[in-house]
C-alpha positions as CSV (number, residue, x, y, z in Angstrom):
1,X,20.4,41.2,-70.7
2,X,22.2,38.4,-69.8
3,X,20.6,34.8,-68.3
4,X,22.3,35.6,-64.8
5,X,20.8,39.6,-64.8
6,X,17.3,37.9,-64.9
7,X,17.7,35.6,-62.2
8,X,18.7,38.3,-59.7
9,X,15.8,40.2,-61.4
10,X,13.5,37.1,-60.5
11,X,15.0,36.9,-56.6
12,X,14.6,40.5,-56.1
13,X,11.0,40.4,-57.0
14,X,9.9,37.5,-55.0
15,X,12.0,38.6,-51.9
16,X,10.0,41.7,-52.7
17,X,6.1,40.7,-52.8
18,X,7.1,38.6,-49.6
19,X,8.2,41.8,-47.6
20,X,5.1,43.5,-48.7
21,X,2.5,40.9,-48.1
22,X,3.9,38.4,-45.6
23,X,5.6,40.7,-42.9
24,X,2.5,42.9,-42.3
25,X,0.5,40.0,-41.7
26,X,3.6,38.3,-39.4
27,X,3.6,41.7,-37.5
28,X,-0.6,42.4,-37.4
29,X,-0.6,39.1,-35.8
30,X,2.0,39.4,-32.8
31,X,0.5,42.9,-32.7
32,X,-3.1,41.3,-32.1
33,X,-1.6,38.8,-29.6
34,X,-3.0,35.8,-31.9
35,X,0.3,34.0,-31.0
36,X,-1.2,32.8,-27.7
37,X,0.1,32.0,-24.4
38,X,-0.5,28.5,-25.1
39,X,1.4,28.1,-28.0
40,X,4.5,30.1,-26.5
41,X,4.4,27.6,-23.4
42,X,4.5,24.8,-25.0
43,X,7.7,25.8,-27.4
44,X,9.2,26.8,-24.0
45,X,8.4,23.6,-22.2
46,X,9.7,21.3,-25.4
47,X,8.0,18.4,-23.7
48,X,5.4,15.5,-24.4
49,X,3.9,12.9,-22.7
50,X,5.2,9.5,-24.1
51,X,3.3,7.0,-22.3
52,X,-0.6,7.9,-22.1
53,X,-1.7,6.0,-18.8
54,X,-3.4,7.3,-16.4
55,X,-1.7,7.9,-13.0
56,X,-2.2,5.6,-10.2
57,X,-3.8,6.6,-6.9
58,X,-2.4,5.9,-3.6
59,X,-5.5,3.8,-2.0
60,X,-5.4,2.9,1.4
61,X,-8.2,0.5,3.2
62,X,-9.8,0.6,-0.2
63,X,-10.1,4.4,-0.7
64,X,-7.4,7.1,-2.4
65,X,-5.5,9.1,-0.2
66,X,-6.0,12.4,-0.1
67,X,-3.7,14.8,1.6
68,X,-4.9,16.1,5.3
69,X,-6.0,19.4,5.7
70,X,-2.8,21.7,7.1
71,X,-2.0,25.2,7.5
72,X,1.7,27.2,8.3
73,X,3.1,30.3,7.3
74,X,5.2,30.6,4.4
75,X,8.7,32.5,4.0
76,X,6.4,35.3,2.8
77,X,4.2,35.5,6.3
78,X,1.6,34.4,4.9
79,X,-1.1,31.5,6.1
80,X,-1.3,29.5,3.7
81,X,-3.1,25.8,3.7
82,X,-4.3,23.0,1.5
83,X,-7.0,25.2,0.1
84,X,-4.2,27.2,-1.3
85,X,-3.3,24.2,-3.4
86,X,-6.7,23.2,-4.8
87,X,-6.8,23.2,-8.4
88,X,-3.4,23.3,-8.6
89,X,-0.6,19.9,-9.2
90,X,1.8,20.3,-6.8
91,X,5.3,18.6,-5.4
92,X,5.5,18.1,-1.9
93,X,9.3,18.1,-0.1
94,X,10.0,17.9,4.1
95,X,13.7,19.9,4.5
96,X,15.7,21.6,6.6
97,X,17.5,24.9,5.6
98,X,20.6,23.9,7.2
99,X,21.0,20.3,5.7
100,X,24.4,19.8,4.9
101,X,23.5,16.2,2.5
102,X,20.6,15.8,0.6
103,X,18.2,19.0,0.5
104,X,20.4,21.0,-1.5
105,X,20.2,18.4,-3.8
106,X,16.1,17.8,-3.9
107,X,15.9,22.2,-4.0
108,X,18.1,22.2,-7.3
109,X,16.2,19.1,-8.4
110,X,12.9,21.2,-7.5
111,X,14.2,24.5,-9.0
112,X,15.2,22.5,-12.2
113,X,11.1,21.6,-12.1
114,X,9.7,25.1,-11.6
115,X,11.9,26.2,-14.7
116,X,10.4,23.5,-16.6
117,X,7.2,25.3,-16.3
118,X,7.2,28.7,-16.5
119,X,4.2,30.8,-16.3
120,X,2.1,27.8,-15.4
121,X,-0.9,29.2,-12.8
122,X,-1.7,25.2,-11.7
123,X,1.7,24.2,-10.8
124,X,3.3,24.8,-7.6
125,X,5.6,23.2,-4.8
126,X,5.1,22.8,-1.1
127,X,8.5,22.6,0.8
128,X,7.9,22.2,5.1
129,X,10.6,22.5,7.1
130,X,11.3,19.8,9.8
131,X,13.2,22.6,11.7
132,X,11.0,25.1,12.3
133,X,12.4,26.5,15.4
134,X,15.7,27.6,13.3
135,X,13.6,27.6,10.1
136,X,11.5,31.0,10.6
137,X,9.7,33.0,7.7
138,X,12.9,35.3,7.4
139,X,15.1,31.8,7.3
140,X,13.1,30.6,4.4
141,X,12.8,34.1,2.8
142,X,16.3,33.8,2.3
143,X,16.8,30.1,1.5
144,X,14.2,31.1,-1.4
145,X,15.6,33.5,-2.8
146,X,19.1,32.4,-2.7
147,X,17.6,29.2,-5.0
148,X,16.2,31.4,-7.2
149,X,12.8,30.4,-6.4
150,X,10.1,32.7,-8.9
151,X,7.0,30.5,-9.2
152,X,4.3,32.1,-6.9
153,X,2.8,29.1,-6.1
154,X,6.3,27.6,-4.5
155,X,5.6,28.1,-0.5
156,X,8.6,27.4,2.5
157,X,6.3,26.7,4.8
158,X,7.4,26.8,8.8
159,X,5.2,26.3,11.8
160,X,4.4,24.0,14.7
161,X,7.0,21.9,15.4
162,X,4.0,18.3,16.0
163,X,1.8,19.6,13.2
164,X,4.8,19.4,10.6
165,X,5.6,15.6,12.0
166,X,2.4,14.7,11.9
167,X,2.0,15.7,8.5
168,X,5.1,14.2,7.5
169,X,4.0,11.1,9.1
170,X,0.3,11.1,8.9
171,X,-0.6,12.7,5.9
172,X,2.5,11.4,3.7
173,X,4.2,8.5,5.1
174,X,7.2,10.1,4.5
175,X,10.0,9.8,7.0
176,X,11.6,12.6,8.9
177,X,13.1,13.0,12.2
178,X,15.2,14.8,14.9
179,X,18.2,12.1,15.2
180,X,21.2,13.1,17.4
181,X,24.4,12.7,15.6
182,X,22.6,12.8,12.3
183,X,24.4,15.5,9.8
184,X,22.6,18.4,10.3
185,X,20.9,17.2,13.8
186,X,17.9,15.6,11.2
187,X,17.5,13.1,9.1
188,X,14.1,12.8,6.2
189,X,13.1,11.1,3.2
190,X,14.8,12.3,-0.2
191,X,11.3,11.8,-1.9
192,X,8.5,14.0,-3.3
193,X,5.2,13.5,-3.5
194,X,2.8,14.6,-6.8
195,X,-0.3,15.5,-6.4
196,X,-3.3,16.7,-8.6
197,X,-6.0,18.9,-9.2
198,X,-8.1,17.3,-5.9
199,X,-5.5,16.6,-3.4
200,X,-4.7,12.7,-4.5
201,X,-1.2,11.7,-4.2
202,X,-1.5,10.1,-7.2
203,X,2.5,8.7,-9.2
204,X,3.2,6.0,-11.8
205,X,2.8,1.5,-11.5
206,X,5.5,-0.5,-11.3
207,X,5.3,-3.4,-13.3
208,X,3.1,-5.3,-11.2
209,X,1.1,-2.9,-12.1
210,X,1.3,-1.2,-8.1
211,X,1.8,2.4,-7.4
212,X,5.7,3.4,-7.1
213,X,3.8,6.3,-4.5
214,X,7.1,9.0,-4.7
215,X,9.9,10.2,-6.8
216,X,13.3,9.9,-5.9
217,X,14.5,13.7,-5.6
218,X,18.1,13.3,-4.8
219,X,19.4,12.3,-8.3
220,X,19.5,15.0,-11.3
221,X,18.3,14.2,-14.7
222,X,21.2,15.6,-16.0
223,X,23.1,12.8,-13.7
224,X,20.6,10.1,-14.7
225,X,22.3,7.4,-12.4
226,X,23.7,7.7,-8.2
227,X,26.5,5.8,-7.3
228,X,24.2,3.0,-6.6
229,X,22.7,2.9,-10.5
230,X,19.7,4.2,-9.1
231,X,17.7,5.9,-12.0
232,X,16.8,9.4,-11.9
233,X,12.9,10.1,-11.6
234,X,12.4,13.7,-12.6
235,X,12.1,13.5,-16.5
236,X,9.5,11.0,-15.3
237,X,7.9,13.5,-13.1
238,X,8.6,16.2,-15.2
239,X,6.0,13.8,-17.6
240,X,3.8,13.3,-14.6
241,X,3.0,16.8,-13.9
242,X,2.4,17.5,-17.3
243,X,0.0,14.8,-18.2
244,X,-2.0,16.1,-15.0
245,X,-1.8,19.5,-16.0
246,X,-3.1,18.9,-19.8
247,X,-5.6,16.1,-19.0
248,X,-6.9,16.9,-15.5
């Protein structure tokens, strides 16, 4: 037999003990569901957390913030409230579903997020509408679902008109208002707010080592830089929500 006969005699034989012993083990294992859900999320989110410190809190008169207690009906009709959110880190957004400038922009930004972490039970987003006389639960039914919203935990939430404001103003510090000749008839911050496990707005230090409080949700990763040279914040909050998922 010649030299090159026993090599493909050789290659045969190995590619043979490897279908009989490897693949049954390979397929005993997916059929026993020891490739857990863990280890498939994190192949799908492709992400780590490059800089270890620990979030900052939002204090104010020497204390953290925690988010006020509110309550509204989401694009589903149901009540939903703050308790909803406990145990969970979640974005906070104030839009409009008519906004003709910057929403559109923060909802693909936000969309962009939820697809970041799929199948993730502690993550969700609260969008309130600062139009909630326009903005009913149908309204926002539709605005979701034309966004391609799929994470449970992402509630349009509409209601009265004060408690919204108040919320916006009170419980955030995040500006939004009815202005008349405004695009859209309103006009609101372009930022979101993180919060954790407890209800802290909690975000990243500057380097003075105070809290930057929100991320800019207007500019794309993918765009990196506005017109301005403004840096994009949502690889950093992509980051941010992961380092309080996996440590909190």
């Amino acid at each position: 037999m010649k030299k090159t006969s026993y090599s493909y005699v050789g290659v045969s034989f190995i590619i043979l003990i490897f279908g009989i012993i490897v693949v049954p083990k390979i397929i005993d294992r997916i059929q026993n569901d020891d490739i857990t859900r863990s280890e498939s999320r994190s192949k799908d989110l492709q992400m780590t957390v490059s800089d270890k410190t620990p979030l900052s809190y939002l204090m104010i008169n020497g204390e953290a913030k925690k988010v006020m207690p509110f309550s509204f009906i989401n694009q589903n009709g149901d009540l939903i409230s703050n308790q909803d959110y406990h145990g969970k880190v979640y974005l906070v957004e104030f839009f409009f579903s008519t906004c003709p400038t910057i929403c559109p922009k923060m909802n693909r930004n936000l969309v962009d997020i939820q697809n970041t972490f799929p199948d993730q039970p502690d993550f969700g987003i609260a969008s309130f509408t600062i139009n909630p006389e326009y903005d009913t639960q149908e309204v926002l039914k539709s605005y979701a679902d034309n966004y391609g919203v799929t994470n449970p935990n992402w509630h349009f939430m509409t209601g009265d008109t004060d408690a919204i404001y108040n919320l916006a103003k009170t419980g955030f510090n995040l500006y939004a208002a009815e202005v008349e000749g405004a695009d859209g008839g309103f006009e609101h911050s372009g930022n979101f707010a993180l919060i954790d496990k407890e209800g802290y707005i909690r975000s990243r230090t500057d380097a003075f080592g105070n809290p930057k409080i929100y991320y800019k949700g207007i500019i794309s990763q993918e765009e990196q830089f506005d017109e301005d040279g403004e840096m994009e914040d949502i690889s950093a909050l992509k980051e941010d929500i992961l380092k309080l998922l996996e440590n909190e």
